[in-house]
C-alpha angles and dihedrals in degrees: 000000000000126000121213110199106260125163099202116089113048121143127222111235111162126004106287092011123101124175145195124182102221100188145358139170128162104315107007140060132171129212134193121217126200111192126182124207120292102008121141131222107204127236106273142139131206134175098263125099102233119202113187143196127198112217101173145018133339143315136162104222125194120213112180105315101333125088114215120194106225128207131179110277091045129108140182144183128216133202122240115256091032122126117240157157152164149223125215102225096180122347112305148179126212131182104197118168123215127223121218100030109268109216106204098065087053108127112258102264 
């Protein structure tokens, strides 16, 4: 699968996060996330490991009980199963690929 830019497409998923799932294949899919800031993801979990790479701007992330400051340039990788959740501290932009595929963020056929 290949991906060509394109800005159209993105999903709202939360106030102030949009997102656009850019490739997948058997194991693997990658998301773009657009945060404005301010905006808040939830705690949650889910059974994907979730590696992440901030492109631009800043976010406090919080893996388990710890807090990271996250600049662009950074990247993580959590473990599926593991609470966490983030905080848009300016406008950001953040890749992050799932393993295994999550479903729910496949493109509408």
């Amino acid at each position: 699968m290949f991906y060509k830019k394109d800005l159209n497409g993105y999903e709202t998923v939360l106030d102030g996060v949009q997102k656009k799932t850019l490739v997948y294949g058997e194991h693997t899919l990658m998301t773009e996330f657009h945060l404005k800031a301010g905006s808040l993801l939830p705690g949650h979990d889910h059974p994907h490991e979730q590696s992440g790479y901030l492109t631009e701007g800043r976010i406090r992330l919080h893996i388990r009980d710890e807090a990271f400051l996250t600049e662009a340039g950074d990247s993580w990788c959590i473990p599926g199963g593991v609470r966490h959740s983030a905080e848009a501290l300016t406008d950001a932009v953040a890749v992050e690929v799932f393993s295994p595929v999550r479903e729910d963020y496949l493109p509408e056929a």
